[in-house]
N, C-alpha and C positions, 0 to 999 in steps of 0.2 A: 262752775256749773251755770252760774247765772249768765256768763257770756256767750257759753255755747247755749243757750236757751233762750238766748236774745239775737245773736245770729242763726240758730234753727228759725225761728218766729220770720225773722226777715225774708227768708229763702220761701218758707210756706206763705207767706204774703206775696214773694214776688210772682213763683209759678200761678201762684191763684188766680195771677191779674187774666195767664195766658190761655185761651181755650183747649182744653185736654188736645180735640183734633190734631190743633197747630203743633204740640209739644210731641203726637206723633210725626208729624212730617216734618219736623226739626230732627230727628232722630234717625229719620230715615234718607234725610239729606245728610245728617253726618256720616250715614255709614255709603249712602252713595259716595261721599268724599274719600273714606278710607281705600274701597274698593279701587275708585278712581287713581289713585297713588300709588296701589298695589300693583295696578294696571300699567303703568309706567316703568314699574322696578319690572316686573317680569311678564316677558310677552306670552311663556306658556300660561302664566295663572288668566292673561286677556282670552286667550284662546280658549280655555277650558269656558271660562264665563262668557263669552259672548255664544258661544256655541251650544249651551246648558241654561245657564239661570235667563241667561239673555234671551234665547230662544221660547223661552216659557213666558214670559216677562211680554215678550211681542205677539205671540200666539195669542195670551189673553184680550190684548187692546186689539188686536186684528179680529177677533172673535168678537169682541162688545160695540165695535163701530160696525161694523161687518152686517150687518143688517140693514144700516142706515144708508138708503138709497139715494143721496147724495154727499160732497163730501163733508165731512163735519169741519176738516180744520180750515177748509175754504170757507166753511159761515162764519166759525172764529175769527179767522181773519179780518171776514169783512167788516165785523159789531167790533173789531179794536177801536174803533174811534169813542162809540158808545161807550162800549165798558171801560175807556178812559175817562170820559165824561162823569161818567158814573161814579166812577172810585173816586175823580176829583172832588166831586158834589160831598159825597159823603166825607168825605178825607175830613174838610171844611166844619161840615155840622157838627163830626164826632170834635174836632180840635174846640169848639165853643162850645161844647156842652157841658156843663155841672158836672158830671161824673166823670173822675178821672181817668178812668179804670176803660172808659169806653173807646177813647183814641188808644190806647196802648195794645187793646183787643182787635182796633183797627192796620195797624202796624205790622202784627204777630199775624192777620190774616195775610194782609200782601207778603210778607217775608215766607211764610206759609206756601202759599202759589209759586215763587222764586223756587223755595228747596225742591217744592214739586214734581217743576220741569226741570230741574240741574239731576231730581234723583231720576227722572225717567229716560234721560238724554243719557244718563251711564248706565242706568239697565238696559236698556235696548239697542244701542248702537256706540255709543259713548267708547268703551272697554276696545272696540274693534279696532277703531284706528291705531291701539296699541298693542295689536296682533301679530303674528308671525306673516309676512307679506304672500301673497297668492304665488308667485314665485316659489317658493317655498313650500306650499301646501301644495300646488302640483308637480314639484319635484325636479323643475327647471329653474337652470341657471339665467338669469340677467343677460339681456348680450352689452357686451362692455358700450358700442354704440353700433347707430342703423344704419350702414352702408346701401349706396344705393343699387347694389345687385341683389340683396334681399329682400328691399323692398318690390323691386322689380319681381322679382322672383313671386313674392306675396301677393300684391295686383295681380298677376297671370291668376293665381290660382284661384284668386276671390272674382276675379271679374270672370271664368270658365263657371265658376259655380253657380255664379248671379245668373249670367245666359244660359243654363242649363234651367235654371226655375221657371225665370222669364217665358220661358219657350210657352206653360200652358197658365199664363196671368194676363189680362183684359188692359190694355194700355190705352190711354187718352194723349193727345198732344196738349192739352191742355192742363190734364189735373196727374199725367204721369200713371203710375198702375194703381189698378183699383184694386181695392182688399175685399174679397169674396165673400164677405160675413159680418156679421153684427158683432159688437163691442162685447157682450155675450158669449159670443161663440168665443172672438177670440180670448177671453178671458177661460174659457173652459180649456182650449190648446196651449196655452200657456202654461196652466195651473199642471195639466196632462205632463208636462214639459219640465216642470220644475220638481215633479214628482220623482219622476227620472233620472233627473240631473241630480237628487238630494241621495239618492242610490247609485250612482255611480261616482259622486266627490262627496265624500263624508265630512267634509267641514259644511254641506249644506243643510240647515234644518228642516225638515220635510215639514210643509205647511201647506194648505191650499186656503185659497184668497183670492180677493176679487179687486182690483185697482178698480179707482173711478173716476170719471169723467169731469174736470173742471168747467164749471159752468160761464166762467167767464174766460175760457179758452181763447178768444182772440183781443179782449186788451189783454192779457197775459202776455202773448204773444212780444208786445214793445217790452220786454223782461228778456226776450230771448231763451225764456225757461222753457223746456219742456215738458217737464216733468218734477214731481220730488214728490220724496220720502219723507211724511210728515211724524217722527218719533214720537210725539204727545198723544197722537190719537192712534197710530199705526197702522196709518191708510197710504198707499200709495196711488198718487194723486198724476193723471193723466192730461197733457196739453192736447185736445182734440182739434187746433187748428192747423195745423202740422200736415203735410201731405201725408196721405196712405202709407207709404213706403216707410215713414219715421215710426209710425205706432206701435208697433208687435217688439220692434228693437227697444222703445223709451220703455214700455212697459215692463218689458222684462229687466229691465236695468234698473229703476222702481222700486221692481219686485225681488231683488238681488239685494238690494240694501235691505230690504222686510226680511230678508233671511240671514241676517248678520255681516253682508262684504260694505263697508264702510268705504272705505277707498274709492274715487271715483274712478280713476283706471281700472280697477279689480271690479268694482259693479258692469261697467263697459264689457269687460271680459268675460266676464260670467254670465252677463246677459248674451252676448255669444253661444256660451258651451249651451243656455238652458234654450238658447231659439235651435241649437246643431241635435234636443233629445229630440226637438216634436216632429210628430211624424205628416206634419202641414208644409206643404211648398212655399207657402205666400210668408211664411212664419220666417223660414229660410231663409226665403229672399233678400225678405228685410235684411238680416240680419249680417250674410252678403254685402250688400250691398252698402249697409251703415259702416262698417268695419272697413270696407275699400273707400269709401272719403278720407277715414283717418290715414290712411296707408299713403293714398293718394299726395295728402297734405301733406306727409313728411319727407316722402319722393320728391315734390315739390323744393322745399329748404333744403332738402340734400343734396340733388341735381336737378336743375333745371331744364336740362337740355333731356334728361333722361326721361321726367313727365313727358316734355312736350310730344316725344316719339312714343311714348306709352299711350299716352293720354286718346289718341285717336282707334285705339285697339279695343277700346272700351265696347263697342259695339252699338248701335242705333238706340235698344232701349234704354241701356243705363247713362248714356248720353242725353236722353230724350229726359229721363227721372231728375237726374241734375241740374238740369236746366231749368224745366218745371222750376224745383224747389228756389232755385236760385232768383226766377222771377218771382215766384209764392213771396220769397224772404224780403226781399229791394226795400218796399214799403217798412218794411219792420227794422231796418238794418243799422239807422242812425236812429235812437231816442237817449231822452233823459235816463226813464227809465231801465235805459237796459246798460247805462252805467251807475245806478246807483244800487241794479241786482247783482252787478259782474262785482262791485267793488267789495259788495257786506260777501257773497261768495266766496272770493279772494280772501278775503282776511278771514271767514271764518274757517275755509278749507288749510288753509295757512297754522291756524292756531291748532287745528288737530294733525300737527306736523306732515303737513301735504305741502312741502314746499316749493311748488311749483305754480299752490293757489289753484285758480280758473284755467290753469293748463293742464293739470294735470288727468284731463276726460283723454288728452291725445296721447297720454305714455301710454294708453292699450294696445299700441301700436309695438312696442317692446316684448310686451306678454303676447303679443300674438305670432311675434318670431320665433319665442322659444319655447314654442307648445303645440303652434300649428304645423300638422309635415306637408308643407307645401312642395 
């Protein structure tokens, strides 16, 4: 008796040291872990949860930033250096202070923050990369590989489609086509869009939302980012330096991840079907046209000979849009920067078994064969 009442004593002294909060969010990081594991053994139980608990889970942080008229995980980001500083400072004071109890409460908080973001990165997106592949959810097979009479075949149909949009869009030789509307609007056509898409593919959570404008869009830019899905806060976060033509396509791709498709060819894809509900040209366009680069590029590595006689069929505007982007990019195209975003990318795309890394935005190109009837 005396020993279990000398190790009970011990236990209720240790927990004591730890803030009640913290021992919630240790708990809650445990069970993010189990989930997580679960998530691995079976991809239906990922799918049930990323579709369900997950969707609830994001809805809420989409709804509590969601008001916040700029973006929040871009301020975050920027005070990392501060709130390094910060926690350094303090780290320091708490380690030489008289009371013991107060560095160990310093500890259980940053460990606390850690479980936080590992528990919110598997409730909202986390579980998906261990889903059943969008292959699968739309009832298509894989094509074993991309021959270049499909791809050819697939250009024709996307670049007929592009020129058919084209025909009533305002072009610059300069800045390529202009998008008719404010960042507003097109967030209302979007949202319209995705509404649609979440009723006609039931693996989509019906959410409406508002992506937002990164404020420091053009040194972003040396990142080669255009876009991302910030899972802590549940904002999908917008490169506004980007030509016209890119936005409606990044966004909705964004906003693909904000509804559970993890995968970054599967976000590609889906940002596809949700620009092909809305009932906008320029929405379209975009999305035309984004989707015939990837097509383009693999044509490319496949046959060369075959681009090059394709390549000129493209037609004046989407020739004109290209080029544009192509001199937009020059200046951006060699930085530090946008090897030390491709590399954390790569490895962290990698680790949620995309093994293909920072390539895998071009297998859309696969899913687009075996789903589009070109």
């Amino acid at each position: 008796m005396h020993e279990k009442q000398v190790g009970g004593n011990f236990v209720k002294r240790f927990f004591g040291r730890i803030p009640k909060a913290c021992l919630v969010l240790f708990a809650l990081g445990i069970l993010a872990l189990i989930v997580h594991i679960i998530s691995y053994i079976s991809s239906a139980f990922a799918d049930f949860f990323t579709r369900y608990i997950g969707s609830a889970v994001r809805f809420i942080l989409t709804k509590i930033t969601g008001w916040i008229p700029f973006s929040l995980a871009e301020m975050i980001i920027i005070l990392v250096p501060i709130i390094f500083a910060v926690l350094m400072i303090v780290g320091m004071k708490t380690a030489k202070s008289p009371d013991k109890n107060a560095y160990i409460r310093f500890l259980c908080v940053l460990l606390a923050i850690v479980s936080t973001l590992y528990s919110l990165f598997v409730f909202t997106i986390g579980t998906a990369y261990r889903g059943s592949t969008l292959y699968e959810k739309l009832g298509v097979e894989k094509p074993e590989y991309e021959n270049s009479e499909d791809l050819v075949a697939l250009s024709g149909y996307l670049r007929d489609k592009a020129n058919e949009c084209a025909e009533n869009i305002s072009f610059s030789p300069e800045y390529g086509s202009v998008m008719p509307y404010s960042r507003g609007e097109l967030n209302d056509l979007l949202n319209d869009a995705c509404i649609k898409a979440s009723e006609k593919y039931s693996f989509l959570a019906p959410l409406r939302s508002r992506f937002k404008d990164i404020a420091l869009s053009e040194p972003m830019t040396y990142t080669h980012i255009s876009g991302v899905y910030t899972y802590f806060t549940g904002e999908s976060n917008i490169n506004t330096n980007f030509p016209d033509y890119t936005i409606p396509f990044t966004a909705a791709h964004e906003m693909a991840h904000q509804r559970g498709i993890a995968r970054e060819e599967e976000a590609n894809f889906v940002a596809y079907l949700i620009c092909m509900e809305s009932d906008d040209n320029y929405v379209k366009y975009s999305a035309y046209v984004s989707l015939l680069e990837y097509v383009q590029s693999a044509l490319y590595k496949a046959d060369k000979s075959a681009y090059a006689e394709f390549y000129p069929t493209l037609g004046e505007k989407i020739v004109m849009e290209y080029e544009v982007y192509d001199n937009f990019f020059a200046k951006y195209r060699k930085s530090v920067a946008s090897d030390v975003s491709g590399t954390i990318n790569n490895v962290y795309l990698q680790s949620q078994g995309q093994k293909a890394g920072s390539m895998s935005y071009s297998l859309v190109v696969g899913l687009a064969i075996a789903y589009i009837d070109y």
